[in-house]
C-alpha positions in Angstrom: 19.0 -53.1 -93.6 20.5 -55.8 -91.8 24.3 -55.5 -93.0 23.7 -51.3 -92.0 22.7 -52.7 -88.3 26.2 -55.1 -88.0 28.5 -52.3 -90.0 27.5 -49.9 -87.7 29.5 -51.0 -84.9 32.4 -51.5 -87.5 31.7 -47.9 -89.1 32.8 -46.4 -85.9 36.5 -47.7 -86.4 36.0 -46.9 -90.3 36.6 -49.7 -91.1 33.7 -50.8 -93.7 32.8 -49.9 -97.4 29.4 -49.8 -99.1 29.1 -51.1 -102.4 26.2 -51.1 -105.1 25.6 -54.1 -106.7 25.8 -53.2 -110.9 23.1 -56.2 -111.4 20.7 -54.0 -111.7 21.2 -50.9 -112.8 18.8 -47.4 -113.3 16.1 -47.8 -115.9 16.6 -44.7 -118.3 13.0 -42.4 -118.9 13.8 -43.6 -122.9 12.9 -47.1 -121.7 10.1 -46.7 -119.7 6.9 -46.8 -122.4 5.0 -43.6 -122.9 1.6 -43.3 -121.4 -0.5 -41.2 -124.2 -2.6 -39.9 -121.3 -1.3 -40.3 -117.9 -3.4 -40.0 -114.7 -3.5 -39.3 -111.1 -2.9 -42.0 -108.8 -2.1 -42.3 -104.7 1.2 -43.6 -104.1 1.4 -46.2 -101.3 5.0 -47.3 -100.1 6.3 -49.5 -97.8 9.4 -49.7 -96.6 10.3 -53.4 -94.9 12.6 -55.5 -93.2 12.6 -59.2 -93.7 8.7 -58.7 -94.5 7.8 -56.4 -91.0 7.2 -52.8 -91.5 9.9 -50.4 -90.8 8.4 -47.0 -90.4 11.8 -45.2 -90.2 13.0 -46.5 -93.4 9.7 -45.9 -95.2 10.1 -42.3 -93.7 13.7 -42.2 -94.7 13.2 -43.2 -98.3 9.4 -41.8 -98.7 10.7 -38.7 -100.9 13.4 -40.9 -103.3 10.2 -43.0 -103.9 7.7 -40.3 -104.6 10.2 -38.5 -106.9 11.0 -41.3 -109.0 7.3 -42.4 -109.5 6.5 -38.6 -110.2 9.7 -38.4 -113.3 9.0 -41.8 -115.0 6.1 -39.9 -116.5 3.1 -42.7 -115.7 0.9 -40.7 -113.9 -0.2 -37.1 -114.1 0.1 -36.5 -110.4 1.0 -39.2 -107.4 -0.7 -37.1 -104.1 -4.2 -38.3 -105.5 -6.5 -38.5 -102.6 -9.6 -39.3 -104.4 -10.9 -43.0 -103.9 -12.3 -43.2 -107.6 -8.2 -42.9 -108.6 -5.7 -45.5 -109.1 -3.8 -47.0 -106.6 0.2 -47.3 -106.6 1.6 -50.0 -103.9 5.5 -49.9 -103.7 6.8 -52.2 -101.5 10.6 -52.1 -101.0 11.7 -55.7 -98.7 15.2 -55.5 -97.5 16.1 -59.4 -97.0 19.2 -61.0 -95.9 21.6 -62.7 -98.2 24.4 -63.8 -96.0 23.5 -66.0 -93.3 25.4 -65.1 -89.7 26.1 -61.5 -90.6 25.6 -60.7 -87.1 28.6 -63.0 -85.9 31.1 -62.1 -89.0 30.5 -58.6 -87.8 31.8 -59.2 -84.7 34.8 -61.3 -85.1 35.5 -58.4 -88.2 35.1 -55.8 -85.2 36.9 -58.1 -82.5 39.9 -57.9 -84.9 39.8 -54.5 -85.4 39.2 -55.3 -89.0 42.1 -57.4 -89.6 39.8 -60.4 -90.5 37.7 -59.0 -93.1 34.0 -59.7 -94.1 31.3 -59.2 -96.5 27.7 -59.1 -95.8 25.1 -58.9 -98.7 21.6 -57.1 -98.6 18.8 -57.9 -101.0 16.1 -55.4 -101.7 12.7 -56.6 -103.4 10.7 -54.1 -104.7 6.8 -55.1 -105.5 5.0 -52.5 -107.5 1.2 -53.0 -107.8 -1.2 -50.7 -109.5 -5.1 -50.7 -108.7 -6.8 -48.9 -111.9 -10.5 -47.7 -111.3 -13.0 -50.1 -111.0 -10.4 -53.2 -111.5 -10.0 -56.0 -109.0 -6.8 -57.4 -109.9 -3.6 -55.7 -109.8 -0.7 -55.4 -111.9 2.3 -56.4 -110.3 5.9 -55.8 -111.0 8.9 -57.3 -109.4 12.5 -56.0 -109.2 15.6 -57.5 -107.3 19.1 -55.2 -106.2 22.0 -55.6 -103.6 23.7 -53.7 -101.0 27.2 -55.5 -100.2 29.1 -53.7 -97.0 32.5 -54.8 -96.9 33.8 -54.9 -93.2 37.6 -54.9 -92.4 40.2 -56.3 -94.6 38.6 -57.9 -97.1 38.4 -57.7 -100.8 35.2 -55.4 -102.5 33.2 -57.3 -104.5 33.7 -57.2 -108.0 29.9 -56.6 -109.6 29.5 -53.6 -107.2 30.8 -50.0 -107.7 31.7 -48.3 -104.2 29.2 -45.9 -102.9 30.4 -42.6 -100.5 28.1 -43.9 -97.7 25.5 -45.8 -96.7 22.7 -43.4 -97.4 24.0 -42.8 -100.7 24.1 -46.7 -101.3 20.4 -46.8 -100.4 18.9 -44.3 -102.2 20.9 -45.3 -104.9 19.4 -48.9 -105.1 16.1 -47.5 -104.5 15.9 -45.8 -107.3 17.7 -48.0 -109.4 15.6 -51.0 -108.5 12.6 -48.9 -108.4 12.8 -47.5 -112.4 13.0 -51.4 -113.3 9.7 -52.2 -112.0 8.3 -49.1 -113.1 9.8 -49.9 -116.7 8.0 -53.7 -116.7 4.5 -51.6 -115.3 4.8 -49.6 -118.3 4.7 -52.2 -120.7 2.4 -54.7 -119.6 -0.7 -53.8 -121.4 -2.9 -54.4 -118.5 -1.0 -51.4 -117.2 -1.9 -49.0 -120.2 
């Protein structure tokens, strides 16, 4: 959440917007492929910046990612604690896309907003389910975007404006989150 850290000091003048990239968009349950039997598995997730843990945004999103791997259907309960269960690794990476956002931040903020800025967050979720008695996962990858508009500048166009930051979040987590659910559903090593 690297463009959240450099808004922040612009938020305070209210001078930034949050925007959604429409990329990649919320995977409907009529495209995810029905499991005849589903199973209980232990969710795992991760929430990361540029690759380091960040316990405060794993904590933050923990719920949004438990309830969307509960209501895709897959799995007949996700608080398994057994060890002869599946495993569930989600992995959400928050990695910059715009290089010097720190610095357009501040001249956006040292301007009082007149010179305008964008920064651009990508988000890679990595889903990788352990069945019973395998050794090699299945793993799933799915890319989304965060742009934060700071100042006077013009909103992206392949974004739709989000009420605030937290909303932006969630939103791409559990947009980005039903697409790699969606491609774990029909690989057949999966089922």
């Amino acid at each position: 959440m690297s463009a959240c850290v450099v808004a922040g000091a612009v938020l305070l003048s209210g001078c930034a917007s949050v925007y959604v990239d429409t990329a990649t968009k919320a995977v409907p349950l009529s495209e995810m492929k029905k499991v005849a039997q589903p199973k209980p598995v232990r969710l795992v997730f991760e929430f990361q910046s540029k690759g380091a843990p960040n316990a405060r945004a794993t904590d933050f999103l923990k719920e949004t990612v438990a309830e969307q791997v509960k209501t895709s259907g897959m799995f007949s309960a996700i608080d398994s604690t057994s060890p002869d269960d599946a495993i569930l690794n989600v992995t959400l990476n928050n990695v910059p896309l715009t290089e010097d956002a720190a610095s357009k931040g501040f001249v956006t903020g040292l301007t009082f907003g007149l010179a305008g800025s964008a920064v651009t967050d990508g988000y890679i979720c990595t889903v990788s389910y352990l069945a019973p008695g395998k050794t090699q996962p299945v793993t799933k990858t799915a890319r989304h975007a965060i742009h934060t508009v700071l100042g006077n500048a013009n909103a992206p166009v392949n974004a739709v404006k989000s009420e605030n930051l937290e909303v932006a979040v969630r939103t791409m987590t559990k947009d980005v989150l039903s697409n790699a659910l969606r491609d774990l559903s029909h690989d057949a090593a999966f089922n």
